[in-house]
NUDOLO-320196 format. One record per residue (C-alpha): x, y, z. Coordinates in pm, 1 decimal, decimal comma. Layout:
N
+----------+----------+----------+
!        x !        y !        z !
+----------+----------+----------+
!        X !        Y !        Z !
...
+----------+----------+----------+
% end
This chain:
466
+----------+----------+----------+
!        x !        y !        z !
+----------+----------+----------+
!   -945,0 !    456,2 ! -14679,2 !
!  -1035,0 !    141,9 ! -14840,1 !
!  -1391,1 !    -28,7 ! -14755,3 !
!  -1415,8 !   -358,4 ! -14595,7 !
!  -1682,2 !   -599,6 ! -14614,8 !
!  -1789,4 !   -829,2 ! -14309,7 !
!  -2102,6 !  -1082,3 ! -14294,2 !
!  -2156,7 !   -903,2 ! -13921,2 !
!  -2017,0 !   -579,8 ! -13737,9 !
!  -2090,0 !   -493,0 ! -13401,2 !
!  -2101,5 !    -86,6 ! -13268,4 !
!  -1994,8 !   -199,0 ! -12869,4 !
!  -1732,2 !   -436,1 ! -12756,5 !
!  -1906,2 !   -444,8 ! -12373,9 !
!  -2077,2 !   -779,9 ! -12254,4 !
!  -2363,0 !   -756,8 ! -12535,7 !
!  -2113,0 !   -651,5 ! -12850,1 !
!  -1820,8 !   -885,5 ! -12760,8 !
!  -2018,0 !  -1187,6 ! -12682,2 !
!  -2232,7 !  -1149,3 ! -12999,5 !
!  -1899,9 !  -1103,3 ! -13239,6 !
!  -1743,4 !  -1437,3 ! -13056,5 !
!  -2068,1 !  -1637,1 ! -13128,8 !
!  -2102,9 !  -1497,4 ! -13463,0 !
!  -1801,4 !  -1630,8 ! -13570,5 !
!  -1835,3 !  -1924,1 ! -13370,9 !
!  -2038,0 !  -1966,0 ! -13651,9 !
!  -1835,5 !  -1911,5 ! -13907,7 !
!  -1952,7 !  -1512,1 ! -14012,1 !
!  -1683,3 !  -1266,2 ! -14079,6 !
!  -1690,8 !  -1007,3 ! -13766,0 !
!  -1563,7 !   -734,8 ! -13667,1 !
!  -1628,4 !   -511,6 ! -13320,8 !
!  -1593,6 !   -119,8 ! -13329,7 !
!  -1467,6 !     35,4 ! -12955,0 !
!  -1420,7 !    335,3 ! -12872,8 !
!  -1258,5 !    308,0 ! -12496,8 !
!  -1236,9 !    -45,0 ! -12362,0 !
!  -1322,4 !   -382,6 ! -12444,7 !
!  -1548,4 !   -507,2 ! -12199,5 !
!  -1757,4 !   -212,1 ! -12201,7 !
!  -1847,8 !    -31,7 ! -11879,8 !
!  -1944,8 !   -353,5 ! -11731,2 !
!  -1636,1 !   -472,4 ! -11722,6 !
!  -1444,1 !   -159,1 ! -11675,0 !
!  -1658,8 !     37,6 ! -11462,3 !
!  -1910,1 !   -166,8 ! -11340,5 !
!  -1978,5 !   -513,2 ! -11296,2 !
!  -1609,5 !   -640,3 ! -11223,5 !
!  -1422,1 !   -359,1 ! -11029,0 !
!  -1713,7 !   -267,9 ! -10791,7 !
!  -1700,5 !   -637,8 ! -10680,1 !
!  -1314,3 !   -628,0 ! -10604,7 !
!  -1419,4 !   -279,8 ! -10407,4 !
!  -1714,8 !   -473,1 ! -10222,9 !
!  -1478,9 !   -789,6 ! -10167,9 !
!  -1230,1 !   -528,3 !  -9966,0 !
!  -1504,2 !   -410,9 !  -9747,4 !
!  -1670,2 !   -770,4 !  -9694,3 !
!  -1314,2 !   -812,6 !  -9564,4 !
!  -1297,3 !   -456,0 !  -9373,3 !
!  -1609,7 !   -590,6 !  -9149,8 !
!  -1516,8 !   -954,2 !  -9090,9 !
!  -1223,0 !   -750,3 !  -8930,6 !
!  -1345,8 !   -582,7 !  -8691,9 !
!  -1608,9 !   -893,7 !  -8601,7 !
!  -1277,7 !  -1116,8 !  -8533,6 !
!  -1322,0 !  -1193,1 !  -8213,8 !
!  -1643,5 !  -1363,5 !  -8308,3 !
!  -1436,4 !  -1599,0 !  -8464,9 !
!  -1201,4 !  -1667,1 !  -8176,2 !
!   -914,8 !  -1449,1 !  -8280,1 !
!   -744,0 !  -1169,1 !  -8065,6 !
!   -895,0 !   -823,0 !  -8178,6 !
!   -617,5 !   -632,1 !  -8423,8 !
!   -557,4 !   -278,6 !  -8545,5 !
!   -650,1 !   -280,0 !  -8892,2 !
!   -608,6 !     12,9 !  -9140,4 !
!   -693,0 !     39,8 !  -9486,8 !
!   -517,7 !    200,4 !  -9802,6 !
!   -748,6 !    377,8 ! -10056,5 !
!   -539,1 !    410,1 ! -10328,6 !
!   -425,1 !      9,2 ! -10265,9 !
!   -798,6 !    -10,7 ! -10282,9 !
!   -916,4 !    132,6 ! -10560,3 !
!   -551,3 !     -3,7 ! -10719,8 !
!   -671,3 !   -357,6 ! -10708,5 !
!   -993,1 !   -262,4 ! -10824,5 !
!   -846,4 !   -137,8 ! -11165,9 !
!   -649,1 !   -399,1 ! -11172,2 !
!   -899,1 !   -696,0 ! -11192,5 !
!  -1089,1 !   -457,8 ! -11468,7 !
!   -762,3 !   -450,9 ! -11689,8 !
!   -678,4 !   -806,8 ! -11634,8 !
!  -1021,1 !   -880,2 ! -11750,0 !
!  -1024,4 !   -647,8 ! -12009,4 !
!   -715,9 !   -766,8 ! -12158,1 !
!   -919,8 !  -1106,8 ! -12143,2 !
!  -1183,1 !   -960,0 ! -12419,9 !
!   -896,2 !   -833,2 ! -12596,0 !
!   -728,5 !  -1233,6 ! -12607,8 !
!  -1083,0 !  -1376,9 ! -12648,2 !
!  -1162,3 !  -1192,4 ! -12939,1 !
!   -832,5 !  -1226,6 ! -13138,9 !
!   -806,5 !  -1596,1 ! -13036,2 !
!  -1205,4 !  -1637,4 ! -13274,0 !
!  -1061,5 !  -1437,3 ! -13547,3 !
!  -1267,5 !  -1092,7 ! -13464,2 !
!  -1132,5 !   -749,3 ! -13619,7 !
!  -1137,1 !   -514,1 ! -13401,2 !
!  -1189,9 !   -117,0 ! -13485,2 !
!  -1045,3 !     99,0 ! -13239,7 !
!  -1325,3 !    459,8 ! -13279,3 !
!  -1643,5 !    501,4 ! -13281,5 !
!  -1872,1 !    381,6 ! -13504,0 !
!  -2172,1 !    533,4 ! -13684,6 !
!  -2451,9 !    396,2 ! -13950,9 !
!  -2316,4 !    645,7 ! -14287,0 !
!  -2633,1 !    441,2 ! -14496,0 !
!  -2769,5 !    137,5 ! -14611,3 !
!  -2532,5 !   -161,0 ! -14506,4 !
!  -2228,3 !    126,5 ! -14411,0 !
!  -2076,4 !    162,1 ! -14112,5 !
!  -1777,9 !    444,7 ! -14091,9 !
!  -1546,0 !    424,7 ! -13792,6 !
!  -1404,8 !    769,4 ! -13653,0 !
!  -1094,6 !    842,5 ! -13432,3 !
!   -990,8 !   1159,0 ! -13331,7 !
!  -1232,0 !   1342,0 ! -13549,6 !
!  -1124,6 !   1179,6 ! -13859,0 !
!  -1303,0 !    863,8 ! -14089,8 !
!  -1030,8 !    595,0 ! -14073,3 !
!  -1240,9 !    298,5 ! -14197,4 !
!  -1574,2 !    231,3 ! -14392,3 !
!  -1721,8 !    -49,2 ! -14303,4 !
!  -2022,3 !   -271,1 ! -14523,6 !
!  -2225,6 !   -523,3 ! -14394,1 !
!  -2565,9 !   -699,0 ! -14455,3 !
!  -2573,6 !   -742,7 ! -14020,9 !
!  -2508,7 !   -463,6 ! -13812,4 !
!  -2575,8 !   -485,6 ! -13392,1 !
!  -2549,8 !   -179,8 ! -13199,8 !
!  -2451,3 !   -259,6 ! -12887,3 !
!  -2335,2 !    125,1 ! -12766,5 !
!  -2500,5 !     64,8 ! -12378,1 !
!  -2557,5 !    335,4 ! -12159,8 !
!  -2444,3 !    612,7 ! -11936,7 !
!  -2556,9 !    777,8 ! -11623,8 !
!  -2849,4 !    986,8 ! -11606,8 !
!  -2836,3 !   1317,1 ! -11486,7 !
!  -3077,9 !   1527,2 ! -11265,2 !
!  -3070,1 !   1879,2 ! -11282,0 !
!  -2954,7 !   2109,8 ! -11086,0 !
!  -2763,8 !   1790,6 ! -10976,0 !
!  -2554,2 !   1744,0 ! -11238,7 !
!  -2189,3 !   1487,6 ! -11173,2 !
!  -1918,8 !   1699,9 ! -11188,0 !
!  -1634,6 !   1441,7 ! -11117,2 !
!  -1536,8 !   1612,8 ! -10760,5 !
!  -1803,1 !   1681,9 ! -10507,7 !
!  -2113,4 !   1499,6 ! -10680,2 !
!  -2034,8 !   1138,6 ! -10869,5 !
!  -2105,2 !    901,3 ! -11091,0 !
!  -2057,9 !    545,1 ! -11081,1 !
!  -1708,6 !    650,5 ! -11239,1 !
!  -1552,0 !    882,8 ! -10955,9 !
!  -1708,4 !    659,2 ! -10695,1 !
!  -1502,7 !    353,6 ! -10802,8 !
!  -1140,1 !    573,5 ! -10779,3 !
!  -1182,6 !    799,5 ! -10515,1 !
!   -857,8 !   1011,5 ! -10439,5 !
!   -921,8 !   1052,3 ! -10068,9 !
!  -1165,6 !    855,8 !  -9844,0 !
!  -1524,2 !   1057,9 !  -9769,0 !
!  -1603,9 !   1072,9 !  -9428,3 !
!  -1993,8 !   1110,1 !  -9505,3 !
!  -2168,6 !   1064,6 !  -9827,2 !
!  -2498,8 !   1066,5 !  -9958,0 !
!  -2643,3 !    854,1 ! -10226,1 !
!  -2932,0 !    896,2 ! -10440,1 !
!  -3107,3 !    664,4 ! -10552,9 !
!  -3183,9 !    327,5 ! -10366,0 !
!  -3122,6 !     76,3 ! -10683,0 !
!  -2885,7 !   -191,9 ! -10726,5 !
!  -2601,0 !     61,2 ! -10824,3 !
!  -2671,0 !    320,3 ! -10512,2 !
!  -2694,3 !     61,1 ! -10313,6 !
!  -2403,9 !   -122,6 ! -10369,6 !
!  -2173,9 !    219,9 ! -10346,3 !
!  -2374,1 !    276,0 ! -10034,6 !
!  -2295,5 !    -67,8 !  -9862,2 !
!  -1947,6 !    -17,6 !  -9960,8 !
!  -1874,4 !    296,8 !  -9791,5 !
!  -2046,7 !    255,6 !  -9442,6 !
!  -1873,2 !    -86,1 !  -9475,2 !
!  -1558,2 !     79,8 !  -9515,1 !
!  -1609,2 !    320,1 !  -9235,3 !
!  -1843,8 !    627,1 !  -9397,5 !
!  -2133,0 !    779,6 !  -9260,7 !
!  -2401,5 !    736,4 !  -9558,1 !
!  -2744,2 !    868,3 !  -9632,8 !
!  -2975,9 !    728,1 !  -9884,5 !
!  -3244,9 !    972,8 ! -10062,2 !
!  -3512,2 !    732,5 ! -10249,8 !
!  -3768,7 !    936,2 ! -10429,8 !
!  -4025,6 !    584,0 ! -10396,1 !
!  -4196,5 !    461,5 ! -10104,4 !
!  -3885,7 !    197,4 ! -10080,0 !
!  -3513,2 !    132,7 ! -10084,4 !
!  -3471,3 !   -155,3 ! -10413,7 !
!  -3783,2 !   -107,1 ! -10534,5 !
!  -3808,0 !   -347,5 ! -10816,1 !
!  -3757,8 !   -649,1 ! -10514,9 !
!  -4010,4 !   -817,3 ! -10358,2 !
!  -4143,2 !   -554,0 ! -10100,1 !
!  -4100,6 !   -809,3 !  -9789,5 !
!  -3711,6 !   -802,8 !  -9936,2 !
!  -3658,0 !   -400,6 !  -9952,1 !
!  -3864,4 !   -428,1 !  -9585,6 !
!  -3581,3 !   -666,2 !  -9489,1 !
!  -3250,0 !   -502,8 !  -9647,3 !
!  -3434,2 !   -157,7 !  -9499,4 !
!  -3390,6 !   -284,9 !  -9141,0 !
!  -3038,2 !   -418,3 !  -9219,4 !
!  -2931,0 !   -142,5 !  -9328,8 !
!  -3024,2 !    123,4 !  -9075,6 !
!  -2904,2 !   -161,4 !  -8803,9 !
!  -2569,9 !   -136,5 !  -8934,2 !
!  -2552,9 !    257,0 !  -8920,1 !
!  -2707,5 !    382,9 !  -9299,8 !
!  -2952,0 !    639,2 !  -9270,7 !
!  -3235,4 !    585,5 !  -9533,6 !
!  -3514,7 !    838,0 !  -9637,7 !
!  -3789,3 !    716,4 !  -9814,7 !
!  -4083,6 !    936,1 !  -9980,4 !
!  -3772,8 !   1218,5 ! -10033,7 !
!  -3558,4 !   1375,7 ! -10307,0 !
!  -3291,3 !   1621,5 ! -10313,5 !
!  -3432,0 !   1941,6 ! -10441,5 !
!  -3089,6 !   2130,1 ! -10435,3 !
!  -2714,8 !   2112,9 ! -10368,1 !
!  -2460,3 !   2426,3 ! -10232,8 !
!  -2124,3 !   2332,5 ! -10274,6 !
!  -1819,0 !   2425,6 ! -10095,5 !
!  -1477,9 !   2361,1 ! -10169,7 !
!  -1476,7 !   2042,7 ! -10010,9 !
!  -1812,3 !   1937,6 !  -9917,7 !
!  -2181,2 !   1957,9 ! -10034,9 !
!  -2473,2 !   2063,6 !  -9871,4 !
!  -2840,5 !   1934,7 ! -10032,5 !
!  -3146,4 !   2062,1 !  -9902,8 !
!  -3371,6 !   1709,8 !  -9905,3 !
!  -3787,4 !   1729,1 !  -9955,3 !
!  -3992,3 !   1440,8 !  -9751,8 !
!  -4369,8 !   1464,1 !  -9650,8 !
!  -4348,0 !   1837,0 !  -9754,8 !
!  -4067,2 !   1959,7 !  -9527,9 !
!  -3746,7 !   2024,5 !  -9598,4 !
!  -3376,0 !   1961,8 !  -9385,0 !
!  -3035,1 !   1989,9 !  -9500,3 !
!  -2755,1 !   1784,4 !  -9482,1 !
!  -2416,6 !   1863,2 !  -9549,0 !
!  -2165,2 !   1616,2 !  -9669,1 !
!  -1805,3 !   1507,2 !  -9779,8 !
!  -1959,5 !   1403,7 ! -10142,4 !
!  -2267,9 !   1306,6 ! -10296,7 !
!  -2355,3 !    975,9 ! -10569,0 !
!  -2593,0 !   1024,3 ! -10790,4 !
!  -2736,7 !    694,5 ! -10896,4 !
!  -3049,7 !    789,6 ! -11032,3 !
!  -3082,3 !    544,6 ! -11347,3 !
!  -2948,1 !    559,7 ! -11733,2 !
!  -2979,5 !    664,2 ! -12052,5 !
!  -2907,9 !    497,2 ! -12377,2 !
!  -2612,9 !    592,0 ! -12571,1 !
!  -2812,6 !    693,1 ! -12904,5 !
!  -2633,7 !    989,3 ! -13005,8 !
!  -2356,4 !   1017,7 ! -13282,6 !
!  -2452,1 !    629,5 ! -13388,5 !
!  -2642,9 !    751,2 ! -13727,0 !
!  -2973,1 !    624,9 ! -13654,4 !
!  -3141,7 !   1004,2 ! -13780,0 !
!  -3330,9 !    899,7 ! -14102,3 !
!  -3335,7 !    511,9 ! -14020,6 !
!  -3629,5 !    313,7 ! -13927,5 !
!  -3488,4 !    297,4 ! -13596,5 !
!  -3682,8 !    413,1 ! -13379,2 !
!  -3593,3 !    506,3 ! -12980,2 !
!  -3852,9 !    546,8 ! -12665,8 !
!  -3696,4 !    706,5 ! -12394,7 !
!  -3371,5 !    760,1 ! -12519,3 !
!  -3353,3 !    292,7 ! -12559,4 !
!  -3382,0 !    158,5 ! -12928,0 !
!  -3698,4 !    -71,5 ! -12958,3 !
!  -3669,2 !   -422,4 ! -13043,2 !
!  -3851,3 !   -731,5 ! -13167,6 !
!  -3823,5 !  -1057,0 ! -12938,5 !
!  -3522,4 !  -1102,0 ! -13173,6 !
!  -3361,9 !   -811,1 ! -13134,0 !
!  -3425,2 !   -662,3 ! -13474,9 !
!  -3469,3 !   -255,9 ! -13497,8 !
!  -3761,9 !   -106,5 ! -13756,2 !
!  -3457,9 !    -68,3 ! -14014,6 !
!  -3389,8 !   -348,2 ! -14161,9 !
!  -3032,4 !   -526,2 ! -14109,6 !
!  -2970,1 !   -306,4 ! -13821,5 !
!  -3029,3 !   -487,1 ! -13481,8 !
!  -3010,4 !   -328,6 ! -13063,4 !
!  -2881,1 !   -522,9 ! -12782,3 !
!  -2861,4 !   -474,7 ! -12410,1 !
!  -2877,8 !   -125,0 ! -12184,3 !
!  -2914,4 !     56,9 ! -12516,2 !
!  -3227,0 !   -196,0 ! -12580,4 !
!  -3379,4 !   -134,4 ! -12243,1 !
!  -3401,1 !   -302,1 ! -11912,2 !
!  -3352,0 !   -507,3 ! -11689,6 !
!  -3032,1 !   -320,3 ! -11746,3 !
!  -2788,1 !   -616,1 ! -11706,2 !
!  -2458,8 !   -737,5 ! -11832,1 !
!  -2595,9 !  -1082,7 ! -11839,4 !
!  -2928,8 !  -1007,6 ! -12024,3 !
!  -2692,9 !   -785,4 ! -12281,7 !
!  -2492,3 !  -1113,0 ! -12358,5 !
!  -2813,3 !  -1314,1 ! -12409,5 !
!  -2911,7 !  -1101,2 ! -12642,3 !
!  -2603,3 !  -1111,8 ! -12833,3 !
!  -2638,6 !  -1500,8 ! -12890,4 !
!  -3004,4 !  -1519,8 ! -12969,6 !
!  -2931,3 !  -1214,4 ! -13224,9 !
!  -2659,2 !  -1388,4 ! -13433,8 !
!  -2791,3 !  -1716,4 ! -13379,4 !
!  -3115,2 !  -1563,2 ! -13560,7 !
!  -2916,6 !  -1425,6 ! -13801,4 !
!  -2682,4 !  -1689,3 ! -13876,8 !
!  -3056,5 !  -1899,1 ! -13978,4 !
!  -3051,6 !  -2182,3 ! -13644,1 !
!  -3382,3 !  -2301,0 ! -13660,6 !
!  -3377,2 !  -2363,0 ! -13259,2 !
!  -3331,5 !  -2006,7 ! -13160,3 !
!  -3578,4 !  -1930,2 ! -12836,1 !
!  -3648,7 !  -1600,2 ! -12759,2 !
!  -3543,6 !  -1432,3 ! -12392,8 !
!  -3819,7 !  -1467,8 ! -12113,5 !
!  -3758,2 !  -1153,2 ! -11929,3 !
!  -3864,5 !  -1318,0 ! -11669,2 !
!  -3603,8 !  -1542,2 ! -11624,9 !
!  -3336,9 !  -1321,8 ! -11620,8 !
!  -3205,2 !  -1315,1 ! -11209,1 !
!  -3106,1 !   -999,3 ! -11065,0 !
!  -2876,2 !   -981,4 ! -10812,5 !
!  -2712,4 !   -650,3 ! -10586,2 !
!  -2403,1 !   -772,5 ! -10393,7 !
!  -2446,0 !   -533,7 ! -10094,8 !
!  -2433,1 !   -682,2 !  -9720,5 !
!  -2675,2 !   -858,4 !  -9717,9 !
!  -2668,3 !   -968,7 ! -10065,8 !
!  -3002,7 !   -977,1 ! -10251,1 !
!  -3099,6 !  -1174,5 ! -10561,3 !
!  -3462,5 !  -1271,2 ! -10724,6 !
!  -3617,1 !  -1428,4 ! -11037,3 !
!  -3934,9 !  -1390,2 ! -11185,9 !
!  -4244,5 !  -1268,6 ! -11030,2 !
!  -4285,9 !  -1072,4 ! -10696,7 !
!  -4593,3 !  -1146,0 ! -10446,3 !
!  -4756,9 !   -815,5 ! -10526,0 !
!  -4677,4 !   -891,4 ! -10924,1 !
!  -4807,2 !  -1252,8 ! -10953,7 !
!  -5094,5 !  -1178,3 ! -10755,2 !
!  -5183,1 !   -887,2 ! -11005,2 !
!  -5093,2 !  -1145,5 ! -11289,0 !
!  -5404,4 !  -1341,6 ! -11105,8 !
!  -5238,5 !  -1626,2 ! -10988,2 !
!  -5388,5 !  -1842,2 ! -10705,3 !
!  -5025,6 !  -1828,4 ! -10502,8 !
!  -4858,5 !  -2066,4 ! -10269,3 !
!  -4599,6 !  -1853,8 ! -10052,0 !
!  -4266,6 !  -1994,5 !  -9865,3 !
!  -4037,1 !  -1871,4 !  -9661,8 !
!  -3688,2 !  -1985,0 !  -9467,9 !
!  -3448,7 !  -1795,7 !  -9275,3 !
!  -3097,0 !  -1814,7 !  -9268,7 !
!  -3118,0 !  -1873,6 !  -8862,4 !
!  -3248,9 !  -2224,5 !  -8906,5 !
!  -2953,2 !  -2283,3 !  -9133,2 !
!  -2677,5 !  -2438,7 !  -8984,4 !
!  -2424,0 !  -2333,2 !  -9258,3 !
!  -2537,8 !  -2002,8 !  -9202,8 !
!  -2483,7 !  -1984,1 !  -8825,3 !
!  -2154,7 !  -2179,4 !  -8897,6 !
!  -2032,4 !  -1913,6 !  -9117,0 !
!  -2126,3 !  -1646,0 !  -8833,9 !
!  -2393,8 !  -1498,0 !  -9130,8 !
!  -2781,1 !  -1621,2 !  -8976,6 !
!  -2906,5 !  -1271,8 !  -9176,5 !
!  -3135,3 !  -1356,2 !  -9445,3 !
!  -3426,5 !  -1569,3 !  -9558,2 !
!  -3553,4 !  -1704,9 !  -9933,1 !
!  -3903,0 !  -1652,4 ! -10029,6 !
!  -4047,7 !  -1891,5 ! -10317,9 !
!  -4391,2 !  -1810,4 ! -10477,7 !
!  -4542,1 !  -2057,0 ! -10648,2 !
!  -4897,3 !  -2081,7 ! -10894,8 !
!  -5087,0 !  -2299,3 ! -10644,5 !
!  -5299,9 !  -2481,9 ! -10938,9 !
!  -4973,9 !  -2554,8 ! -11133,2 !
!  -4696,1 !  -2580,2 ! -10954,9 !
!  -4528,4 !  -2351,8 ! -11122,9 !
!  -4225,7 !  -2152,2 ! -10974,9 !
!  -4349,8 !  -1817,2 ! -11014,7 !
!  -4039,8 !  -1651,9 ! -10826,0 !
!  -3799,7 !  -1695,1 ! -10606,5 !
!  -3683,6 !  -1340,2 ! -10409,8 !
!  -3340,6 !  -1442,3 ! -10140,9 !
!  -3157,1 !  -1196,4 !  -9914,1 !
!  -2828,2 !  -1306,4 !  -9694,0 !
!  -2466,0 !  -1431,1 !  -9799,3 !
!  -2405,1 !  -1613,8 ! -10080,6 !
!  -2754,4 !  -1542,9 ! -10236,0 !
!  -2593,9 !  -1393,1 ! -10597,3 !
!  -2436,1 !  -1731,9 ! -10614,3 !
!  -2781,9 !  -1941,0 ! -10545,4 !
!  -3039,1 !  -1788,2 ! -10754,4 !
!  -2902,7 !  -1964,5 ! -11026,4 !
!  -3020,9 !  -2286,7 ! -10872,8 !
!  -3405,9 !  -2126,9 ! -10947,8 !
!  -3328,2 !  -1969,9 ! -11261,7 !
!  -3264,2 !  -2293,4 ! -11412,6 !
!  -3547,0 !  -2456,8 ! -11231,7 !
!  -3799,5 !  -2150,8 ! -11396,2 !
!  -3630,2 !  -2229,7 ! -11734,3 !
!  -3695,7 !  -2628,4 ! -11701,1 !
!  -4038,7 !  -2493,1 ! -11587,7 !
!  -3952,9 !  -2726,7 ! -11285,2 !
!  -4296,6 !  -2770,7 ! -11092,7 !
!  -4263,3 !  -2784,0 ! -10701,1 !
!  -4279,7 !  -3172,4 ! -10680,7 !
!  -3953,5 !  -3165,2 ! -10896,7 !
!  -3777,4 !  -2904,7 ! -10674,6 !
!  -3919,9 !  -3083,6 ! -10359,9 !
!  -3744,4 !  -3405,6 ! -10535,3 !
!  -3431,9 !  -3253,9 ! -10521,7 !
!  -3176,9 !  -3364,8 ! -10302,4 !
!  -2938,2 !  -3063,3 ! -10125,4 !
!  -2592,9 !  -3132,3 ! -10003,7 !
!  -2546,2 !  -3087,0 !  -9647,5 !
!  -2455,8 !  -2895,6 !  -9464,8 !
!  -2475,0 !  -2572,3 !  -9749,5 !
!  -2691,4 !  -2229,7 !  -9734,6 !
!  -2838,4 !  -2373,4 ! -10096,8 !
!  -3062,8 !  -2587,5 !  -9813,3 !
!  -3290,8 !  -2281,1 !  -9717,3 !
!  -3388,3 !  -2268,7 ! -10077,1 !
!  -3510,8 !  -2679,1 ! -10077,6 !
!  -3682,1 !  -2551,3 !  -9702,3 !
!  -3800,9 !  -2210,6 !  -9915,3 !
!  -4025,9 !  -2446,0 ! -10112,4 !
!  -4150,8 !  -2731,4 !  -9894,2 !
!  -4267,7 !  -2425,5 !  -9652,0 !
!  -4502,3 !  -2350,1 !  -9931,8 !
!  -4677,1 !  -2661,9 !  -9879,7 !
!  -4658,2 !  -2660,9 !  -9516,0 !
!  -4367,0 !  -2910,8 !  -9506,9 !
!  -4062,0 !  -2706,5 !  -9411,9 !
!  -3875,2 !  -2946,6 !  -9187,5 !
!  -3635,2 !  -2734,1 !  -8975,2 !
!  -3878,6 !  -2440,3 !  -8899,2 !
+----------+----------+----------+
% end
């Protein structure tokens, strides 16, 4: 097993670990990514990517049964599961295979195994149970992500209670399901099945479904929801689950009483943990708080040489923030003088149920605990007339802005299309656009992007179609 030397090697070849070893050699260092399952990561594969195709089938499952809204004559419709979930893994291995091209095309070794630190500079590769490559290095990023956590009691076991995983390929169709946890990734399971015809309960331990939005958001999606048949419980958790041999039955805790509810199957989407095991960090000066490696505003670790990138660095817990790491970690390695480091702040989050939800920045309740002096808009999708055009008047964007300043302090949107437009306010926080600037700005007409120019002229009192 002879020993190679690279100037960088990456332990991860998701969104953080792939884009890092392109930019790195980019650069012109001498890279090479170790994988243990799939390029792309779990992003890719079993996140990001397929549950869009899924939630692009049941987008399509309720426009549907809403055609004669649109003028057409009403038509039996029935869908295919395993056509469903077969187009789902299709766009992930298309993609996938895309890594695979991308990485090739700039020259980067790949490592098929999992990698480990084996001492100073030393990474080994394993596969199978056996040490088929020793790797040295003065750079080494782990990039290993993160997996699902489990509650007790509660545990997945790939049949009658989920993950993320067996809720993307399900062999037959639930009837009723309930999903715990009211995040971006229960959520988003949750929209898909009552939009594809299940009867869904959400369990959500905090006072509020998508609790890291802006609370007059989660007040909004709330409503939406339960209009279009989701049951949500708030205040509650699931203190225990019976199972049968085809169903589950949890016995749920809110306001100190207790009901049961039996159903086909049961997500658990209750958060993750960091993959830090079996990466050979024992005896380093990396050092891990609550099961994330802890990082420097350039993504360096305590041990020196050894850097931590995206889930396995710690929220927000995004495929996007990963690959921003990536780049500002090799740029900073590779000695650019320009290298600025991420504003956590202006990283967007965005949850493609229906309605879709997206924010940047600072909530209400946050910037007014920041003490900011705030200036609060707000514009619905009703006085839209893309929005009523496209038969989708749900919604509204909220802007908050620092009234002594100007400053954009956030921008929180709910409705169609709103994963697609917070860009348009990420930007403007990075420009550190003041209001006058965004005011300035002239919208194309007739677009939904206009409730966003309306979002911010209602903050001064000069909204001009409500």
């Amino acid at each position: 097993m002879a020993e190679q030397t690279f100037d960088l090697v990456v332990l991860g070849g998701g969104p953080g670990g792939y884009v890092a070893a392109i930019r790195a050699a980019q650069l012109g260092l001498k890279t090479a990514v170790v994988e243990r399952e799939h390029l792309g990561g779990i992003c890719l594969n079993w996140g990001c990517i397929p549950t869009k195709a899924l939630l692009r089938t049941s987008e399509i499952n309720h426009l549907l049964h809403h055609l004669p809204d649109f003028g057409f004559d009403a038509v039996e419709s029935h869908f295919n599961i395993d056509k469903v979930v077969k187009r789902s893994r299709g766009v992930a291995k298309q993609l996938s295979s895309g890594v695979a091209h991308l990485l090739k095309k700039n020259k980067v070794t790949v490592f098929d195994g999992a990698g480990r630190l084996a001492g100073k500079q030393t990474v080994v590769v394993t596969k199978d149970g056996k040490d088929i490559a020793t790797l040295k290095s003065a750079h080494i990023i782990l990039a290993t992500g993160a997996r699902a956590r489990q509650l007790p009691g509660l545990e997945t076991d790939g049949k009658l209670i989920w993950s993320y995983k067996e809720a993307m390929v399900p062999a037959l169709f639930p009837k009723s399901l309930l999903v715990i946890g009211s995040g971006a990734i229960g959520i988003e399971f949750a929209s898909f099945y009552l939009n594809m015809g299940a009867e869904v309960t959400v369990v959500e331990v905090l006072p509020r479904i998508l609790p890291v939005e802006d609370e007059e958001i989660s007040a909004f999606a709330h409503k939406a929801f339960e209009k279009q048949g989701m049951k949500i419980l708030v205040n509650a958790s699931v203190k225990t689950a019976k199972k049968t041999a085809d169903s589950v039955t949890v016995t749920i805790e809110s306001g100190g009483k207790t009901s049961d509810i039996t159903v086909d199957r049961v997500i658990s989407a209750v958060g993750i943990v960091g993959n830090v095991e079996g990466i050979g960090i024992e005896g380093t000066g990396v050092k891990v708080d609550r099961s994330h490696v802890v990082i420097d505003e350039y993504c360096r670790t305590g041990e020196p040489g050894v850097y931590a990138i995206g889930d396995l660095a710690g929220p927000p817990w995004l495929a996007h923030k990963a690959s921003h790491e990536g780049v500002i970690c090799v740029e900073k390695i590779a000695g650019l003088n320009d290298v600025h480091p991420i504003n956590i702040q202006n990283i967007p989050g965005c949850t493609y149920c229906r309605p879709q939800v997206a924010s940047v920045g600072l909530t209400e309740e946050k910037a007014k605990a920041a003490g900011h002096d705030i200036k609060v808009g707000k514009f619905p999708f009703i006085g839209n007339g893309k929005a009523i055009a496209m038969g989708e008047p749900e919604g509204f964007v909220k802007t908050i802005f620092d009234a002594r300043t100007g400053e954009l302090l956030g921008a929180h949107m709910i409705g169609a299309e709103v994963t697609e437009m917070i860009q348009g306010y990420t930007i403007a926080r990075t420009l550190e656009t003041t209001e006058k600037d965004l005011m300035n700005t002239v919208f194309p007409h007739p677009t939904v992007s206009e409730t966003m120019h309306e979002a911010v002229l209602d903050a001064y009192r000069q909204a001009i179609h409500y």
